[in-house]
C-alpha positions, 0 to 999 in steps of 0.5 A: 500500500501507498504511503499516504497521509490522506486516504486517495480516492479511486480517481487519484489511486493507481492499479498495482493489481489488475485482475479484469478476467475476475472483474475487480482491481486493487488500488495502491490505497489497499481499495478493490474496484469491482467493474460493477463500479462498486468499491470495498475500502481497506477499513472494511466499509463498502460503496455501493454501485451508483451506476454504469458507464456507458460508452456512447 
């Protein structure tokens, strides 16, 4: 993990493990980012999916 004094987002984080065949990736911040756009954070708490992105 990153050595942070603030807590990243997953905008500012970076991928150090990407696993799309599973559909999740692991951030530098110790976030996995599910491809549903939900996160699961270091601490345990979970965000839910807001929504898809559609390319148009």
């Amino acid at each position: 993990m990153c050595s942070h004094d603030v807590p990243e987002t997953p905008v500012h984080a970076h991928v150090v493990a990407a696993h799309p065949e599973q559909g999740w990736n692991l951030l530098c911040d110790g976030t996995i980012v599910f491809d549903d756009c939900g996160e699961l954070l270091p601490d345990g708490r979970v965000v839910a999916p807001v929504g898809r992105l559609v390319a148009a």
